[in-house]
C-alpha positions as CSV (number, residue, x, y, z in Angstrom):
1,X,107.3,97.6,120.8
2,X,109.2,95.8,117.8
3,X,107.8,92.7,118.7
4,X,104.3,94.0,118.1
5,X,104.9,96.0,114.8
6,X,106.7,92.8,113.8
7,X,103.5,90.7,114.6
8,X,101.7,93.0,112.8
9,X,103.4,93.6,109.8
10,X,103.8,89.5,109.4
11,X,99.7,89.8,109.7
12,X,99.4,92.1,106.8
13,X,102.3,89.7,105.0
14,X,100.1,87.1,105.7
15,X,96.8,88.7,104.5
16,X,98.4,89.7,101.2
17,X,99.5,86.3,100.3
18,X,95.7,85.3,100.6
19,X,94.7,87.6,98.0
20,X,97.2,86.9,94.9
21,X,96.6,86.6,91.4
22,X,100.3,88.0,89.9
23,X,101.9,87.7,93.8
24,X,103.6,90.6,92.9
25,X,103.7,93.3,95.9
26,X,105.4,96.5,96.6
27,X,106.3,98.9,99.2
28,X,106.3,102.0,98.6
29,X,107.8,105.4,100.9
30,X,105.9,108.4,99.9
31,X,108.3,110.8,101.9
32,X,109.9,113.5,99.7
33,X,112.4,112.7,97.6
34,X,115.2,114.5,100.1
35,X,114.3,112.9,102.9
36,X,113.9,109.6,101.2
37,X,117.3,109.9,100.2
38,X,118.8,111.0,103.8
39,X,117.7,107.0,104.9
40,X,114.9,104.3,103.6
41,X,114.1,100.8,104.0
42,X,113.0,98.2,101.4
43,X,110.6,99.7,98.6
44,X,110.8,102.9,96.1
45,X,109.9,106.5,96.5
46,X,107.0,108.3,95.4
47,X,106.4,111.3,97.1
48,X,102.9,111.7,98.3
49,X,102.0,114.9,96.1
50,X,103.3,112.5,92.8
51,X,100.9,109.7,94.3
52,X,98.3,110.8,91.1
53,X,100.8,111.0,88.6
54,X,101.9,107.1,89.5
55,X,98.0,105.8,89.6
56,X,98.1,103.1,86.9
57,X,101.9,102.4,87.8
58,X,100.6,101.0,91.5
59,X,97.5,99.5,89.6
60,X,99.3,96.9,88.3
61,X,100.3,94.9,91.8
62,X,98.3,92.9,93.8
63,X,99.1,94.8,97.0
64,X,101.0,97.8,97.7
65,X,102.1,99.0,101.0
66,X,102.6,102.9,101.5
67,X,105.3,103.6,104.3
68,X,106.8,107.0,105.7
69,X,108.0,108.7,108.9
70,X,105.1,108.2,110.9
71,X,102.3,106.7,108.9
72,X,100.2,109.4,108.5
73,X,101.4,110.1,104.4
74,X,101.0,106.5,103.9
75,X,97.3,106.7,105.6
76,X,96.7,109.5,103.2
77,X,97.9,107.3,100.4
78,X,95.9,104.4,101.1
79,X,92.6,105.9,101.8
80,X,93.3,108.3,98.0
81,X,94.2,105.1,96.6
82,X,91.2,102.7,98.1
83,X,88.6,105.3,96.8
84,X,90.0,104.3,93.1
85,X,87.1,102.2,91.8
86,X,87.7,99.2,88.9
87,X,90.8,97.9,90.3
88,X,92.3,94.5,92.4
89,X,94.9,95.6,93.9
90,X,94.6,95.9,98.0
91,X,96.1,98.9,99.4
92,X,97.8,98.7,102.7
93,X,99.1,101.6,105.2
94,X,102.0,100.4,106.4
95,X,104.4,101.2,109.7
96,X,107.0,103.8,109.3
97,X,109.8,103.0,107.0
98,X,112.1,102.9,110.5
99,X,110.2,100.0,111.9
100,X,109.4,98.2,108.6
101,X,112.6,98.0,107.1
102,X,113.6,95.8,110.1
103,X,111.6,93.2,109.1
104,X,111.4,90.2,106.6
């Protein structure tokens, strides 16, 4: 099973380099803030229901990858975010944060 979400998260790697004009890309964990803090991967917190107030923050990468415990709060993310119109950057739902973290 690692071995596939590896794959597949070196896929999305892959696709994001393709579509670069700052190559600058974050991952971001939109558990809450506690349960951030209790263990996280790679990336910064921004709790789902702050996900508004951090709009023109995540604006200003070329891609951003939304993690959290099961990917369902990062599918929420992406799809709020993705309906934003005037913008580059490429949203991506990502893995939860336990599988992501493992890889490069």
């Amino acid at each position: 099973m690692k071995i596939v979400l590896f794959l597949l998260i070196s896929i999305m790697l892959l696709a994001c380099d393709q579509k670069s004009t700052n190559g600058k890309t974050i991952v971001v964990d939109v558990r809450p803030e506690l349960t951030w803090k209790q263990g996280h991967g790679q990336g910064i917190n921004i709790p789902l229901p702050e996900l508004e107030k951090h709009k023109t923050e995540l604006l200003q990468y070329d891609t951003v990858i939304f993690v959290c415990e099961t990917g369902a709060s990062a599918l929420q993310a992406t799809s709020y975010m993705n309906t934003q119109k005037g913008h580059e950057t490429v949203f991506k739902n990502g893995v939860s944060w336990t599988n992501y973290q493992d890889c490069p």
